[in-house]
N, C-alpha and C positions, 0 to 999 in steps of 0.2 A: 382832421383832428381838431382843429381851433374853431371847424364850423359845431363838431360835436361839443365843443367844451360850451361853447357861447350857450348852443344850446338849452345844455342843463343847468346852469348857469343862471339859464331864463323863468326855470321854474318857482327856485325859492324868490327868488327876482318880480313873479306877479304876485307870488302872497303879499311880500313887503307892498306893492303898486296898488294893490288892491287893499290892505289895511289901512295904509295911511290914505287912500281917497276918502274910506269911509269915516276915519279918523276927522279928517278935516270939514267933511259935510256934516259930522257930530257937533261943528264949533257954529253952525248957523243951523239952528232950529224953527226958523220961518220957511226954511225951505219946504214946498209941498213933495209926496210922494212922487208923483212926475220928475221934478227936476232932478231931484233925487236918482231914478232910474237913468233918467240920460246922461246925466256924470260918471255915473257905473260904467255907464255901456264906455263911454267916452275911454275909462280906465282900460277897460277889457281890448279895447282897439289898440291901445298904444303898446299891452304889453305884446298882442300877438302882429302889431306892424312890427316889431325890436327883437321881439323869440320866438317869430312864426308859431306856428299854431299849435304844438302840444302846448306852452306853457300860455295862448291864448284861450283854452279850454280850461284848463286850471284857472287863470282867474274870473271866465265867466262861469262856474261852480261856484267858486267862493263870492262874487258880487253876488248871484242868486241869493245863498244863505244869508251872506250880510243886508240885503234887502229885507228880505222878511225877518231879522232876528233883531235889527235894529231901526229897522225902519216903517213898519206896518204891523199894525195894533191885534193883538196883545204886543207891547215891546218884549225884549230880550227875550224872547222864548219863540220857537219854533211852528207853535202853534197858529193857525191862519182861524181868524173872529169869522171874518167875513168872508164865503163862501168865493165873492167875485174878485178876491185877492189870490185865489186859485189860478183861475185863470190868467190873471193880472202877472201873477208869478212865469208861469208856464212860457207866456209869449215873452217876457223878458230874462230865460233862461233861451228858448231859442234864438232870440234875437241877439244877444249876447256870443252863443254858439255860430250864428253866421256871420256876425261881424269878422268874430277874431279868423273863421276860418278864410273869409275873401278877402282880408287885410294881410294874411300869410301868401296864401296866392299870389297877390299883385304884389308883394315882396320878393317871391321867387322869380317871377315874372318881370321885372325890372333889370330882379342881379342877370338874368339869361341875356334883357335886353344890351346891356352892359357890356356883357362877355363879347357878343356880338358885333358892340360897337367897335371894340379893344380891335379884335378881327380885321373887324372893314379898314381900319386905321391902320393896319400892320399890311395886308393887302394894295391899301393904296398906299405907300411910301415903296413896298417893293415893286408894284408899277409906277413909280415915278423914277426912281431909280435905273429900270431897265428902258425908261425912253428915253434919259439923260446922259446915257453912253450905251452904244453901240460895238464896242468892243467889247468880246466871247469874256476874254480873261477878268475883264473889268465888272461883267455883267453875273458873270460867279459870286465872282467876289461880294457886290451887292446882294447875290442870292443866297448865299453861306450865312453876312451879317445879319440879312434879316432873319434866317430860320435859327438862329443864334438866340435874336432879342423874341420871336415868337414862341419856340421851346422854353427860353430862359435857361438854358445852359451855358456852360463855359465856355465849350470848345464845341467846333463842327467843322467836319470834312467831308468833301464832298471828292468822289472817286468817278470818273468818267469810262466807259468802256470805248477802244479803238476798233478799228475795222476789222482786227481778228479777237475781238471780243476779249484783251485781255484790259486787266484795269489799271489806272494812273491816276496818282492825285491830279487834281487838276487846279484845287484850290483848297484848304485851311485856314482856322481861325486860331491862336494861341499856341499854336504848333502844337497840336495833340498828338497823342501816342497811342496806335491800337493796334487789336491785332489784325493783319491785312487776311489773314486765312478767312476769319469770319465775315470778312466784310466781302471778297470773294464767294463766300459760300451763300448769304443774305441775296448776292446778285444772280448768280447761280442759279439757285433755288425758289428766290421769288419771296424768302418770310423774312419775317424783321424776329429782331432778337431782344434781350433787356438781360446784359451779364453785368456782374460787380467789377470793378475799375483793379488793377493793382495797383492804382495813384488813387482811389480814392473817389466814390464818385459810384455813379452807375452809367457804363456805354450801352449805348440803342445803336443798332444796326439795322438797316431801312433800305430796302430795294428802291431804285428810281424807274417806275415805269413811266414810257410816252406810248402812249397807244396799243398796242398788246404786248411790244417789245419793252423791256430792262436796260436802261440806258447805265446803268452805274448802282452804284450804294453812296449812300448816308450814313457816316457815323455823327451821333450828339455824345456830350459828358456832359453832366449836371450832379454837383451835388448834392442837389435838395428832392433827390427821386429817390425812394424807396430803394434800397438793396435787394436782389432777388437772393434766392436762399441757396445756398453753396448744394451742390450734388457731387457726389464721389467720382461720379465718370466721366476718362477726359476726352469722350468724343467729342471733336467742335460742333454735330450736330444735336447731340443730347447729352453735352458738357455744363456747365457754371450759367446757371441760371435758365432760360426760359426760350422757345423757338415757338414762332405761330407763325 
């Protein structure tokens, strides 16, 4: 939602970027044509590195028109005198066009690298963790707080199966509350689940597999996750919310 809002956001956001460039290149009138174009482009770059590339398209449309409306003879009219102002035109409307779009790109492309980094740095603190105690109980416990700060939820519980495959907490974080039927049914079964909290919140239920076998379930709570959509039916396996 706040990637979408920024978004559009961005649009009325290049007209203003793009007016006032030309606004300001209005107040120096020794500037030749050329320089003129490269400040354009210059504009068209920043709005689509800020509002990636639909609203970097919008303002290289509109630097286009503003080039030639105010800045190549005949002034203030649309009309092109000189035949090679066509072309002049043309390649600084694509040029414009591929700026903002490989300036959007390597925007996305950073935030991905980012997300990535966030990852590796959440990965190595839980292997630093599990070489710096060696005790089962101890080593949970660091593996619960990290999938905690990785999800970004409140609460997690982590359910272990015994040698006759029934389950036991083994470890929690905020002493959460859930219901054990579905957390047995998630390990059972092999899906994970996403039902709405009666505290509030939305619980995910998570099979743990090690190798082809189901060692246990995962429950998280967070409640900055979408609510799944209430259903009338109370079977736990196509009850209140969602099974995949």
């Amino acid at each position: 939602m706040r990637g979408s809002s920024r978004r559009w956001v961005g649009y009325p956001a290049a007209v203003v970027a793009v007016g006032a460039t030309i606004g300001l290149l209005k107040l120096f009138p020794q500037l030749n044509e050329s320089s003129v174009a490269l400040l354009l482009l210059l504009a068209v770059f920043f709005c689509a590195s800020i509002w990636q590339s639909g609203p970097g398209v919008v303002a290289a449309l509109l630097a286009t028109l503003g080039y030639n409306f105010f800045f190549l003879p005949p002034l203030h009219t649309f009309t092109v005198q000189d035949p090679r102002n066509v072309a002049a035109l043309f390649v600084f409307l694509v040029s414009g066009l591929l700026i903002g779009r490989l300036s959007a790109v390597s925007r996305r492309r950073l935030e991905l690298l980012e997300a990535e980094r966030r990852d590796l740095i959440a990965l190595t603190q839980l292997s630093q963790g599990f070489l710096a105690d060696t005790n089962r109980e101890s080593l949970l416990g660091v593996a619960a707080d990290r999938l905690r700060q990785a999800l970004q939820c409140r609460e997690v519980a982590i359910l272990l199966a015994d040698e006759k495959g029934v389950l036991a907490r083994r470890v929690e974080t905020g002493g959460i509350v859930f219901r054990e039927e579905l957390a047995e049914l998630a390990y059972r079964q092999g899906n994970s689940a996403a039902l709405p909290s009666d505290l509030g919140g939305t619980d995910i239920y998570l099979p743990i597999p090690i190798g082809l076998q189901r060692a246990g379930a995962l429950v998280a709570r967070a409640s900055g996750w979408p609510r799944p959509a209430r259903s009338s039916s109370a079977s736990p396996s196509r009850g209140r919310g969602s099974w995949t």
